[in-house]
VEXBADREN-203538 format. One record per residue (C-alpha): residue number from 1; residue in one letter; y, z, x. Coordinates in Angstrom, 3 decimals, decimal comma. Layout:
BEGIN
num / residu / py / pz / px
NUM / a / Y / Z / X
...
END
This chain:
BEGIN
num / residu / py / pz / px
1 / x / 43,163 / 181,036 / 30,391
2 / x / 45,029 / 179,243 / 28,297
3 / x / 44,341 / 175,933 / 30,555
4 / x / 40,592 / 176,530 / 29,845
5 / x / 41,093 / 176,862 / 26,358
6 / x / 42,760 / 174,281 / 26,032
7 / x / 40,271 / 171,897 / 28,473
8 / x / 37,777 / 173,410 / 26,370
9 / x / 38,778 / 172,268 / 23,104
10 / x / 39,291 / 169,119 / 24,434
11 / x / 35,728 / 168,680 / 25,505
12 / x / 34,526 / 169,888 / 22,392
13 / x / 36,957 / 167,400 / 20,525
14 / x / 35,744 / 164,475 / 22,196
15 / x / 31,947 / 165,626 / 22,311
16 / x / 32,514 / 165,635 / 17,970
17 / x / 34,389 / 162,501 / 17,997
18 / x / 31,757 / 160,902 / 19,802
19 / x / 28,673 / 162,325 / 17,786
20 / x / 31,045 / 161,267 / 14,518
21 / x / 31,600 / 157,736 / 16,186
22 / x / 27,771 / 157,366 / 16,688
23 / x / 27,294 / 158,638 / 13,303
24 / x / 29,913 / 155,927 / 12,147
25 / x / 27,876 / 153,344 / 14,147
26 / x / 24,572 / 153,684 / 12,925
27 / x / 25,813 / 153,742 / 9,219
28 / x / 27,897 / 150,772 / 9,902
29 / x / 25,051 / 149,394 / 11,684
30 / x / 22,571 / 150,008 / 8,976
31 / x / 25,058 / 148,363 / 6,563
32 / x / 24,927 / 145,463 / 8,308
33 / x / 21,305 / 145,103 / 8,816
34 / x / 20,768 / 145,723 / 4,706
35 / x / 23,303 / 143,022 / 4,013
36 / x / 21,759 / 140,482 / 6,480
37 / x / 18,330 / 141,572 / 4,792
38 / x / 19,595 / 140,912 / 1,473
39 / x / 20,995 / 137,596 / 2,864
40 / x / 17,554 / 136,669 / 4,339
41 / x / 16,133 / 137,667 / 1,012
42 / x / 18,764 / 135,588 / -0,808
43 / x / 18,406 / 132,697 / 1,583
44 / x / 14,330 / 132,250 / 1,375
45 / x / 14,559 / 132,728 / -2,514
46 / x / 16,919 / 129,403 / -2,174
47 / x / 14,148 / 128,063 / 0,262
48 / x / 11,538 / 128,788 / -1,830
49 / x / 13,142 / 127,383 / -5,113
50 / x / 14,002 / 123,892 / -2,863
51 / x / 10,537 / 123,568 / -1,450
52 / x / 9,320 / 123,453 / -5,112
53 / x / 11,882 / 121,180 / -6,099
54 / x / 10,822 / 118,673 / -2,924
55 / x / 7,240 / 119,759 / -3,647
56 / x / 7,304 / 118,222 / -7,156
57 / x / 9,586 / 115,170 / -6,088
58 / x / 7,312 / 114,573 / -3,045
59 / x / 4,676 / 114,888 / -6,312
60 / x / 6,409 / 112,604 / -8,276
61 / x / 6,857 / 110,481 / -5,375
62 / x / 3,256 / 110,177 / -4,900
63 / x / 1,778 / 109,305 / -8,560
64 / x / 4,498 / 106,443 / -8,298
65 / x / 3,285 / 104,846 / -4,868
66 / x / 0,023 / 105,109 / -6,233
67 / x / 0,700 / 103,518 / -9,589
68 / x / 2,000 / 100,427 / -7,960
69 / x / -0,535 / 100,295 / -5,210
70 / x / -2,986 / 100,272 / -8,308
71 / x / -0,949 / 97,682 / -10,055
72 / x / -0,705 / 95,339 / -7,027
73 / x / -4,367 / 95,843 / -6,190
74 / x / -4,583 / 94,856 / -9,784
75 / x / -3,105 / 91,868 / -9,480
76 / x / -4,939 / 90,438 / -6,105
77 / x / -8,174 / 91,060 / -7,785
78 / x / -6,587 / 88,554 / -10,843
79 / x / -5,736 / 86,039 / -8,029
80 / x / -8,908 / 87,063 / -6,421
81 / x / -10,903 / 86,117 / -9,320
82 / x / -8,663 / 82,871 / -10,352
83 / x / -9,394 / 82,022 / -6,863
84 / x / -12,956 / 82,607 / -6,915
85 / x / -13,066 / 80,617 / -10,452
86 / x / -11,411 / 77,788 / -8,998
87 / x / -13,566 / 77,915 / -5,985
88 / x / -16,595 / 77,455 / -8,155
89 / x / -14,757 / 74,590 / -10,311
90 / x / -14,438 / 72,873 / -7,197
91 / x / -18,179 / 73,503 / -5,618
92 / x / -19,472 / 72,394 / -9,079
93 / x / -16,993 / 69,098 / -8,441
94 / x / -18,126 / 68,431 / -5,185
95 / x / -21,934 / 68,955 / -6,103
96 / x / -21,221 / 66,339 / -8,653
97 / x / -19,332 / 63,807 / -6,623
98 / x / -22,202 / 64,299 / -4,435
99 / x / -25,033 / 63,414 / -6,722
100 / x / -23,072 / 60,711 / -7,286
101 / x / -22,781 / 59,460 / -3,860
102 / x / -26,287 / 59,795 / -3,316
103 / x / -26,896 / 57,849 / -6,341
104 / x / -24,541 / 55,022 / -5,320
105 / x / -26,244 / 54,934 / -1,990
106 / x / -28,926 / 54,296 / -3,407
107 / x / -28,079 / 51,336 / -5,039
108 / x / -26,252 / 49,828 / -2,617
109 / x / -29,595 / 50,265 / -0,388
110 / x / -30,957 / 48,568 / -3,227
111 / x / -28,140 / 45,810 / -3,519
112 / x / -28,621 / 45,584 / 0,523
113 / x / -32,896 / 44,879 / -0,187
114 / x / -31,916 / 42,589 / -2,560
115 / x / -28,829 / 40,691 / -0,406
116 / x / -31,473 / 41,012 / 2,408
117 / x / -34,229 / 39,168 / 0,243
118 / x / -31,584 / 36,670 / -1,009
119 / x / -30,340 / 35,855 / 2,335
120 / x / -34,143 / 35,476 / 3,486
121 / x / -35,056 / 32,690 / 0,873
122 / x / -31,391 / 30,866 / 1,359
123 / x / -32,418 / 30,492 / 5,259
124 / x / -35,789 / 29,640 / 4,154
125 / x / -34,093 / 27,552 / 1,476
126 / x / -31,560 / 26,148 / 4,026
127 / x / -34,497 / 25,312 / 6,764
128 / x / -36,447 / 23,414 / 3,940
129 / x / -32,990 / 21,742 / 3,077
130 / x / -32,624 / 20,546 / 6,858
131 / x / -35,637 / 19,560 / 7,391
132 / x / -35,684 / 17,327 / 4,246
133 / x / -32,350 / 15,873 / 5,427
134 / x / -33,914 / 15,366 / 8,888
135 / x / -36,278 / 13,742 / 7,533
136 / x / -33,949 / 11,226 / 5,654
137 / x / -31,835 / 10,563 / 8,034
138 / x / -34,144 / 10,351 / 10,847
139 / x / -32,451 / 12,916 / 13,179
140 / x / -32,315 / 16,401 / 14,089
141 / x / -29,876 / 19,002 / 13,272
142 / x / -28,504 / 19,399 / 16,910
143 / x / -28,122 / 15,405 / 16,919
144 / x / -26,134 / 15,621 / 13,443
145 / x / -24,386 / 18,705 / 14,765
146 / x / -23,338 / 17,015 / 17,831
147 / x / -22,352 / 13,898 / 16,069
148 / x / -19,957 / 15,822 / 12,971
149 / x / -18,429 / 17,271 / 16,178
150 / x / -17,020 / 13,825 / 17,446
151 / x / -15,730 / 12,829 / 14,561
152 / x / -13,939 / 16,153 / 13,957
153 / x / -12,494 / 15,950 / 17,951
154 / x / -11,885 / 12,316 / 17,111
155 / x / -10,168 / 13,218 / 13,745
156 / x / -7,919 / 16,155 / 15,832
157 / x / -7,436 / 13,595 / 18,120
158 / x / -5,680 / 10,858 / 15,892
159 / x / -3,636 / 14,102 / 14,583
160 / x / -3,135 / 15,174 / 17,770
161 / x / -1,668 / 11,724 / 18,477
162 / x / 0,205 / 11,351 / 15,635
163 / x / 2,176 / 14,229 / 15,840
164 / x / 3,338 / 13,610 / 19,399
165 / x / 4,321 / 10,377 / 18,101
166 / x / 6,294 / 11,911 / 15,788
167 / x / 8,089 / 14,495 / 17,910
168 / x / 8,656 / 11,815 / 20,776
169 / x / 10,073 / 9,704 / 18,192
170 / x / 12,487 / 12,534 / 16,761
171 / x / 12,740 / 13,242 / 20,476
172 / x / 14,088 / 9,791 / 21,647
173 / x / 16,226 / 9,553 / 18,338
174 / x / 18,402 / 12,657 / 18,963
175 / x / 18,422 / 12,607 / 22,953
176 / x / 18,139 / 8,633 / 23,987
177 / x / 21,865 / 8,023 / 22,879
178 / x / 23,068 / 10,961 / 24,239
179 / x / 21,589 / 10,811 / 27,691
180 / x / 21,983 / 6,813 / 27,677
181 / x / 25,985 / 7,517 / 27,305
182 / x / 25,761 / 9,822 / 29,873
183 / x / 23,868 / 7,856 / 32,311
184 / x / 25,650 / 5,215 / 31,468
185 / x / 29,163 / 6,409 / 32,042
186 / x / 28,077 / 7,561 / 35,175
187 / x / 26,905 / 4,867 / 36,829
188 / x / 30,151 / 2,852 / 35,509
189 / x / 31,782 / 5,124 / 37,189
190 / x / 30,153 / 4,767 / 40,512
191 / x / 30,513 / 0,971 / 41,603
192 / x / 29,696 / 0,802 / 45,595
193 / x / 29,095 / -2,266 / 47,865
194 / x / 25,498 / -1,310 / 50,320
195 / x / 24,792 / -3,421 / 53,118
196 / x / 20,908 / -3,101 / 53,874
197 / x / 19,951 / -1,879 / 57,214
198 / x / 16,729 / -2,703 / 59,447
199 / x / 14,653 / -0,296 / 61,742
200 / x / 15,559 / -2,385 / 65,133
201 / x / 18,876 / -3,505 / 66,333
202 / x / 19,598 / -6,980 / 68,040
203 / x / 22,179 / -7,911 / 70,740
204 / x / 23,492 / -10,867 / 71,215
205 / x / 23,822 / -12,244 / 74,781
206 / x / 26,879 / -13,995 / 76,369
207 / x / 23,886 / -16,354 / 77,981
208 / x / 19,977 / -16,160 / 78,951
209 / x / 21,280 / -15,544 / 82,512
210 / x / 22,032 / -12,049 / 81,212
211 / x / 18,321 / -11,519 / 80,168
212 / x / 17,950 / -11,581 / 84,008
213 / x / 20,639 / -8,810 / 85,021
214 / x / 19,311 / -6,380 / 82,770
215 / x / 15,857 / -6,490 / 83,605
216 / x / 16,864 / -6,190 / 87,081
217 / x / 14,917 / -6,366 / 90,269
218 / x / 11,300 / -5,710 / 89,376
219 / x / 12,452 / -4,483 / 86,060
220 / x / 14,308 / -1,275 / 87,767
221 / x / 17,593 / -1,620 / 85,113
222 / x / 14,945 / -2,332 / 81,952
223 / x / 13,187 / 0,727 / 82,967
224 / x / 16,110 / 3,164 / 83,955
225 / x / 17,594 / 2,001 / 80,489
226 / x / 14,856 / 2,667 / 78,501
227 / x / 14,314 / 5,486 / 80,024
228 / x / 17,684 / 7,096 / 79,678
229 / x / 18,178 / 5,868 / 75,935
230 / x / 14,197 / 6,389 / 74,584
231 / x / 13,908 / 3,366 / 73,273
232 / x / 11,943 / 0,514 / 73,696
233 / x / 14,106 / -3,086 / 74,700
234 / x / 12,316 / -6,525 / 73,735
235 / x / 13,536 / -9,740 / 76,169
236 / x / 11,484 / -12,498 / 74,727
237 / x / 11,963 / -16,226 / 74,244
238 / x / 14,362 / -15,873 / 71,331
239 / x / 18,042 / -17,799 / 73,109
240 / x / 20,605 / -15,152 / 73,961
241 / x / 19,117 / -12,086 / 71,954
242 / x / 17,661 / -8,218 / 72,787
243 / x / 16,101 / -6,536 / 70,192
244 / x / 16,537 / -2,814 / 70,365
245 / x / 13,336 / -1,178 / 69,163
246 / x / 13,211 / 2,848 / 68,247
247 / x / 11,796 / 5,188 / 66,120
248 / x / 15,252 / 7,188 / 65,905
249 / x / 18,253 / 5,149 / 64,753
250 / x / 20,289 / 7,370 / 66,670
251 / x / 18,990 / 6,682 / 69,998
252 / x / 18,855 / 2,639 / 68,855
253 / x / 22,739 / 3,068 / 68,027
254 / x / 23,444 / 4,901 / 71,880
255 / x / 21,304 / 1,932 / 73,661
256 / x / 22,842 / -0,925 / 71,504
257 / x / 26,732 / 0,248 / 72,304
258 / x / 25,363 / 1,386 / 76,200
259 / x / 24,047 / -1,789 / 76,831
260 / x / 27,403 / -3,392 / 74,833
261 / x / 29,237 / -1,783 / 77,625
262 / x / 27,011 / -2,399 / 80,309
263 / x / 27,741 / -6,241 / 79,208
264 / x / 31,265 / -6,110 / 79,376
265 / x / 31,674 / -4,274 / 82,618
266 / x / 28,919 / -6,372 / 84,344
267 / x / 27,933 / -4,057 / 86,278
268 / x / 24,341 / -3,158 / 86,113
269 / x / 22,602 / -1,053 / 88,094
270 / x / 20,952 / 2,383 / 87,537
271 / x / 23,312 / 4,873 / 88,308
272 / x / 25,968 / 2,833 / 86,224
273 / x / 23,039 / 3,042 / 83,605
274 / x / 22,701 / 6,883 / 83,557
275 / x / 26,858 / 6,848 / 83,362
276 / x / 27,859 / 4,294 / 80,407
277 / x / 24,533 / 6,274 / 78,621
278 / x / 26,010 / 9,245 / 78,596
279 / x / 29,098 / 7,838 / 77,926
280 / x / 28,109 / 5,978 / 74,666
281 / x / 25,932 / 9,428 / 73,429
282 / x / 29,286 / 10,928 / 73,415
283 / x / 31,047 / 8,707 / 71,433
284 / x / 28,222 / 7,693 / 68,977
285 / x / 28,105 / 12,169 / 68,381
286 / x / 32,306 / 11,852 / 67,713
287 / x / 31,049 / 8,949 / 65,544
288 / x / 28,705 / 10,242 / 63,655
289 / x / 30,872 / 13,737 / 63,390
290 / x / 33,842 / 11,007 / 62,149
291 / x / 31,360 / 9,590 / 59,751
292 / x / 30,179 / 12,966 / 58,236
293 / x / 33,660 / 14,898 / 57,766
294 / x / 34,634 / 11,221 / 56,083
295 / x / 31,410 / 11,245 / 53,639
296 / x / 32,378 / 15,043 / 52,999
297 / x / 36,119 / 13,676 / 52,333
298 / x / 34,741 / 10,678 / 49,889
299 / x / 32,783 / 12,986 / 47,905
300 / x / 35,540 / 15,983 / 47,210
301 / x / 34,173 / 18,472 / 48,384
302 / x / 35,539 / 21,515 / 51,071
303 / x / 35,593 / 21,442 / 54,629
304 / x / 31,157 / 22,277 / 55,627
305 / x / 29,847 / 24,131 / 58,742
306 / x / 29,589 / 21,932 / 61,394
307 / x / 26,063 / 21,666 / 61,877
308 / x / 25,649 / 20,206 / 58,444
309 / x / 28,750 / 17,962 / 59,078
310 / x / 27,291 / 16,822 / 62,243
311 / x / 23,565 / 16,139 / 60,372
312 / x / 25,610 / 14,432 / 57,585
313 / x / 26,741 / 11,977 / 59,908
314 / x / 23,328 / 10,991 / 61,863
315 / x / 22,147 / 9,828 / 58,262
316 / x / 24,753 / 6,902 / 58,978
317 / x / 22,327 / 5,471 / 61,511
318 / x / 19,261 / 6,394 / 58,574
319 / x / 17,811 / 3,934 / 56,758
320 / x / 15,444 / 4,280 / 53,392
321 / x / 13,628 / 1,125 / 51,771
322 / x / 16,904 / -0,646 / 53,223
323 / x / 19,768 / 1,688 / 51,901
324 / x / 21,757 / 3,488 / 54,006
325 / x / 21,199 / 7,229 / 53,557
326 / x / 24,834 / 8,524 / 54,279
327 / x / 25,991 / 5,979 / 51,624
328 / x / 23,155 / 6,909 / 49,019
329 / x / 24,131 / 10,613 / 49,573
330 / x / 28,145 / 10,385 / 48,684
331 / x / 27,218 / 8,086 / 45,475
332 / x / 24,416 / 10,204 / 44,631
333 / x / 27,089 / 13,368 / 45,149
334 / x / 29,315 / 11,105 / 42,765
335 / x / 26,767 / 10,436 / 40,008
336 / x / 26,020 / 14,207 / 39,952
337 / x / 29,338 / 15,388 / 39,699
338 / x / 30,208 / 13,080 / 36,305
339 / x / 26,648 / 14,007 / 34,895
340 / x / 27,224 / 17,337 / 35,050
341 / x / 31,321 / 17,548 / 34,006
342 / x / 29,957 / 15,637 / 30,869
343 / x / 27,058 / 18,614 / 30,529
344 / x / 29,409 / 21,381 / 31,045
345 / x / 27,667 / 22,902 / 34,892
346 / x / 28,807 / 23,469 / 37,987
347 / x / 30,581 / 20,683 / 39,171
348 / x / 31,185 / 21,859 / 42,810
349 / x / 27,437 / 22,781 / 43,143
350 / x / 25,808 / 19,545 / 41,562
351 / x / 28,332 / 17,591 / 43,730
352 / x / 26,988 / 19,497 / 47,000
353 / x / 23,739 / 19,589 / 46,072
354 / x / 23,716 / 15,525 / 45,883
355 / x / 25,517 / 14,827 / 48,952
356 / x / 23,036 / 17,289 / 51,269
357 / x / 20,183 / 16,584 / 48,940
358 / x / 18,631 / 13,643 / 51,741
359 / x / 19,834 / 16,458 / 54,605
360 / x / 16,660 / 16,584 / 56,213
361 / x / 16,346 / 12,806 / 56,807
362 / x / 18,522 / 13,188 / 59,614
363 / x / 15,776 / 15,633 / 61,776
364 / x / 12,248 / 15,533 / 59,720
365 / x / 11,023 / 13,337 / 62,574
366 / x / 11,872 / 16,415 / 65,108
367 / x / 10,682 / 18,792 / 62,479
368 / x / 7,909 / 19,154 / 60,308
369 / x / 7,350 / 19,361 / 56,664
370 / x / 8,992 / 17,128 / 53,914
371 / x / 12,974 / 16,739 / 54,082
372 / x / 13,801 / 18,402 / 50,715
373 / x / 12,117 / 21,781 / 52,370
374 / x / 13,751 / 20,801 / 56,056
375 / x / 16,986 / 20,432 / 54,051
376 / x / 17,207 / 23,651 / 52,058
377 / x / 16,538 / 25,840 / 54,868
378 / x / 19,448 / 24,408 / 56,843
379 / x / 21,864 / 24,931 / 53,732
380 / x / 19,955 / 28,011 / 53,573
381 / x / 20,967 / 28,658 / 57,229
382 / x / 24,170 / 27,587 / 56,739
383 / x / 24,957 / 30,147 / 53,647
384 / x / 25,204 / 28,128 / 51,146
385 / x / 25,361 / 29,387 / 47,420
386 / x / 21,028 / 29,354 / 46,006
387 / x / 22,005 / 26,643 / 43,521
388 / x / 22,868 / 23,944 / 46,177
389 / x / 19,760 / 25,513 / 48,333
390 / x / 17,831 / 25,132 / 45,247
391 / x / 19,246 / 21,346 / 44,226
392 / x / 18,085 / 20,139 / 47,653
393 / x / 14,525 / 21,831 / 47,391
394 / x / 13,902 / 20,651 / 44,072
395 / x / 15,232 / 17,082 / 44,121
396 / x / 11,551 / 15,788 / 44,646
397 / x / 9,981 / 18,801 / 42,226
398 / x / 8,012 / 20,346 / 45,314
399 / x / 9,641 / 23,704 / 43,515
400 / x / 10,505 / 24,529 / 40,796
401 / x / 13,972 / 24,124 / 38,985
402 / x / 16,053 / 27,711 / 39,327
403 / x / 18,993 / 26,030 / 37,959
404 / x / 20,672 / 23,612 / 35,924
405 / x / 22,343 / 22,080 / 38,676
406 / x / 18,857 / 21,052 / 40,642
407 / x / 17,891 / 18,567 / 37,638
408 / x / 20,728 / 16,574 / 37,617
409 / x / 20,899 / 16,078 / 41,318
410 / x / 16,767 / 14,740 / 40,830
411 / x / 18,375 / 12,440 / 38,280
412 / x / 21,341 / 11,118 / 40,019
413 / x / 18,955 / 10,318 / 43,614
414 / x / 16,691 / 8,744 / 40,965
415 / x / 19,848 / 6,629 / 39,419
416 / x / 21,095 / 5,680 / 43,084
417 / x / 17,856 / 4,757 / 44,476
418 / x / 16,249 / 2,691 / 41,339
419 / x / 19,045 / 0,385 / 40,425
420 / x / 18,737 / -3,406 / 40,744
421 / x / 19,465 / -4,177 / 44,255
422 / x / 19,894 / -0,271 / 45,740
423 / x / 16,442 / -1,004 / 47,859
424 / x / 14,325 / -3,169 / 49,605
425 / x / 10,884 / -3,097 / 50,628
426 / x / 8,790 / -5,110 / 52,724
427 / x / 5,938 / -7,774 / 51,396
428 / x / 3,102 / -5,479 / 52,549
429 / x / 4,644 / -2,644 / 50,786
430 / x / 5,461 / -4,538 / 47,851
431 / x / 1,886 / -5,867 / 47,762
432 / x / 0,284 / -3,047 / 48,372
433 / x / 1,804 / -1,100 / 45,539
434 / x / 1,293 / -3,777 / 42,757
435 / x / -2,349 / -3,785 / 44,063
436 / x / -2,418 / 0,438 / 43,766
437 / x / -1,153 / 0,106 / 39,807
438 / x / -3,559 / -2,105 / 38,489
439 / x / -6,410 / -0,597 / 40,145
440 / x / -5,304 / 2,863 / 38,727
441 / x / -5,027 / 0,612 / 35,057
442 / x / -8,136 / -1,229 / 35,547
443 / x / -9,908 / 2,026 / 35,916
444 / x / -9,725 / 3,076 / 32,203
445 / x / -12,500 / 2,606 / 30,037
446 / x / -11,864 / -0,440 / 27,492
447 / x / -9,404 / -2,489 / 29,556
448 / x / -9,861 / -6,239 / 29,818
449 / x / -6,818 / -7,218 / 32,114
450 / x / -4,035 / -5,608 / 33,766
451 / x / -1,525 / -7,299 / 35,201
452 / x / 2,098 / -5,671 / 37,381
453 / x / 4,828 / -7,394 / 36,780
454 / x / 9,303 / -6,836 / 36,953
455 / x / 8,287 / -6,127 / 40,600
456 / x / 5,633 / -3,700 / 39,784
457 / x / 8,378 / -1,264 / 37,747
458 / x / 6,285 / -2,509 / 34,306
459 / x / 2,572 / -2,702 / 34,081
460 / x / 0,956 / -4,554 / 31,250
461 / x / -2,650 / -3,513 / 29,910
462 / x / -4,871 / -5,449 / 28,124
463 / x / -7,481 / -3,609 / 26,011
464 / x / -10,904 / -4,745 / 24,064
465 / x / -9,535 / -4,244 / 20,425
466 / x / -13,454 / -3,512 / 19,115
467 / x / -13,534 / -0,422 / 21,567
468 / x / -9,652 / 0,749 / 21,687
469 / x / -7,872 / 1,208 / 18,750
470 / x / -3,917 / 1,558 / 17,815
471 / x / -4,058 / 5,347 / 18,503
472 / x / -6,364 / 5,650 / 21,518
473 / x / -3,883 / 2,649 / 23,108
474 / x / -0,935 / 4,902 / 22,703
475 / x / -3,241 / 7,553 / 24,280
476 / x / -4,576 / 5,333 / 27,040
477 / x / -0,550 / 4,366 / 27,864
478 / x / 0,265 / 7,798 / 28,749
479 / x / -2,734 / 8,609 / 30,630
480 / x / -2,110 / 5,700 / 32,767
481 / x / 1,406 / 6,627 / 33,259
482 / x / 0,111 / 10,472 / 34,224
483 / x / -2,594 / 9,157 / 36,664
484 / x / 0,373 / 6,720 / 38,217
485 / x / 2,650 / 9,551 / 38,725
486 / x / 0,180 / 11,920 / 40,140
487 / x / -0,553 / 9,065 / 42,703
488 / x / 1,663 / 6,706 / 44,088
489 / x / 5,188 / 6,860 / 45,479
490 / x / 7,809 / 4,956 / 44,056
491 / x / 11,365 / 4,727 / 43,263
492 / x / 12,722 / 4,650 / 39,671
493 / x / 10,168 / 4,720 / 37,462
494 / x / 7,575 / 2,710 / 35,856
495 / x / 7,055 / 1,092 / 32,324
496 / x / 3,123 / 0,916 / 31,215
497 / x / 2,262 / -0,692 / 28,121
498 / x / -0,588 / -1,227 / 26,784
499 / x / -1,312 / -4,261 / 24,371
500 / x / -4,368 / -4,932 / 22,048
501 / x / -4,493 / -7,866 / 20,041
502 / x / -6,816 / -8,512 / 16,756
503 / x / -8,244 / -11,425 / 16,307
504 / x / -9,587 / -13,062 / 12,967
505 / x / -11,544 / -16,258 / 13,064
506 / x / -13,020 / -18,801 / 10,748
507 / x / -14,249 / -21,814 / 10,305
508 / x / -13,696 / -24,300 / 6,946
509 / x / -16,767 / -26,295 / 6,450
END
């Protein structure tokens, strides 16, 4: 019972502590809820007092912004209107300078009537003026035109010929004794004995009875000879003599020593022929190799390919005008070298270039084209350096210089070949050429006589003094010295003067 009671109690202990723990709730609960109210209260009384304050600074904010938009838009419509007055200024300006355009254009159409009517009674003026002077002086304006033009291209002439006076006087002053020492020296230098070869060769017989061995039975040795050699053998009348006749010296050198042999052994026949030919071709191409490594030795200058060595010696047997080639060549090579140690060039190449500069003597009658051309494209074959290439090419200006060397060489063939004595020619030749020069003189307008003399290296001119005077004569001399260059052949070169002579003539009574 007691158990109960006590269970009982219990119950009714916990029932009232929980009814007084939910009373205790909800009180605490509704104190919580009136202090988060008041809170809430407190917090949008704050709210509302800050949205004012940002209300009236968002206010304040705005009357500023707009006061300075208005004062800016203030001041674009003062630069607005300053532009807009300036604007006008300027239209008003430009109307003006207009207007006054127009009026100048106006005058200066005016001005332009007026030049126009001006220039209309000057040509009418000028016509009336011409005519009258026509009229005077008996001829037209085209005549009188055409006659102030002569004298004014016979005035520039007489300048014209003046001044080169001049400059080939100031020319001559500062280079004559320069190039004169230089020539000079160089040909001092170069002192060499030439012995004057001919185009045939002679033999000379031990007795006529020989005549008869080397014809042979029904001319069988004459013809295997000639045959074997190419070259043609003359037996006249003349006592104890064969002339050896060929167009190649070479094969004139193989018969005379083959036929020197033939001599000596006696024997003659043509298979002995055929033998001492072949015999003498091989010693006449040791010869002529002898002869060119010598020339190359007597000129200074290194061991050459052998092909130009071997070409170098076949000018031996070369003759030009009567010099010997091979010896024209090493003092041409000579004269070259001094001429250009006393201009400061290349020694070596103006050295080379002399002694090959004649190379293509020794095959242009197997090749065609002219021997300075033949010659440079052997050096050229050969490798040689372009200036010697060029030197030989140029040496008779069928191209054009390409270097200092090629010049010299020109000058030291020309030195070789003109001096006294260097060449001969023959009287047809000789003839000929003093015929050519004063038919190219005597074809100038003006001339009264011409006459070659010095062995035609000077021609002398005579002119009419009434139609050639002191400046067309200097004019007239180098024409005739162009005209002579541009058409004859010559070595050296050739002095024209030209002579007029006044003549005054009275009578005493």
């Amino acid at each position: 019972m007691e158990f109960a009671l006590v269970a009982a109690v219990a119950v009714a202990a916990l029932i009232v502590g929980a009814i007084v723990g939910f009373l205790a709730r909800g009180q605490f609960a509704n104190s919580a809820i009136l202090s988060a109210q008041e809170k809430a209260a407190r917090i949008v009384a704050e709210a509302r007092t800050q949205q004012k304050e940002l209300i009236l600074v968002a206010k304040d904010d705005k009357m500023r912004l707009l006061q300075e938009a208005e004062d800016e838009a203030r001041a674009k419509r003062g630069e607005l209107s300053l532009l807009e007055t300036r604007l006008l200024s300027r239209d008003e300006q430009l109307d003006m300078r207009s207007d006054m355009l127009e009026q100048r254009d106006r005058k200066l159409l005016d001005r332009e009537r007026e030049f126009e009517t001006s220039r209309q009674e000057l040509a009418r003026a000028q016509q009336d003026h011409v005519a009258a002077l026509e009229r005077v002086s008996g001829m037209s304006a085209a005549e009188a035109k055409a006659q102030l033009l002569e004298a004014v291209r016979e005035e520039a002439d007489r300048d014209a010929v003046r001044l080169t006076k001049a400059i080939e006087r100031q020319a001559r002053e500062e280079a004559e004794e320069r190039a004169r020492e230089i020539v000079l020296t160089s040909m001092q230098r170069i002192a060499a004995d030439h012995t004057a070869e001919h185009t045939v060769s002679t033999v000379h017989l031990p007795n006529d009875e020989m005549k008869g061995r080397i014809i042979g039975r029904e001319g069988r040795n004459i013809r295997a000879l000639e045959q074997a050699t190419g070259v043609d053998l003359i037996i006249d009348d003349t006592p104890e003599t064969v002339v050896i006749s060929a167009f190649d010296p070479v094969r004139r050198e193989i018969a005379r020593l083959a036929l020197t042999k033939l001599m000596q052994d006696g024997r003659i026949h043509p298979g002995r022929i055929e033998e001492v030919v072949a015999k003498a071709r091989a010693e006449v191409d040791i010869i002529m190799r002898q002869a060119g490594e010598q020339a190359v030795y007597d000129a200074g200058i290194p061991p050459l390919p052998p092909e130009i060595v071997k070409l170098l010696g076949r000018l031996k047997y070369r003759t030009s005008y009567g010099q010997n080639v091979l010896v024209h060549s090493i003092e041409t090579s000579r004269l070259a070298a001094i001429i250009a140690a006393e201009l400061g060039v290349d020694v070596q190449a103006a050295k080379l270039g002399g002694l090959l500069h004649d190379l293509g003597k020794a095959i242009d009658h197997e090749t065609e084209g002219p021997h300075a051309q033949i010659g440079a494209q052997i050096a050229q074959r050969n490798n040689l350096s372009a200036k010697v290439v060029n030197a030989i090419a140029a040496h008779h200006q069928e191209v054009e210089y390409e270097s200092q060397e090629a010049p010299i060489v020109q000058v030291a063939d020309a030195i070789s070949a003109s001096r006294p004595g260097a060449r001969g020619e023959s009287v047809e030749t000789y003839i000929r050429r003093l015929e050519e020069l004063q038919a190219i003189a005597e074809g100038f307008e003006g001339v009264e006589k011409c006459f070659a003399v010095q062995a035609g290296r000077e021609v002398r001119v005579l002119v009419r003094p009434e139609q050639i005077d002191d400046l067309s004569a200097t004019r007239m001399a180098r024409d005739v010295a162009k005209k002579i260059e541009a058409s004859l052949t010559y070595p050296g070169q050739i002095k024209v003067t030209v002579i007029r002579e006044t003549r005054a003539v009275d009578y005493a009574k």
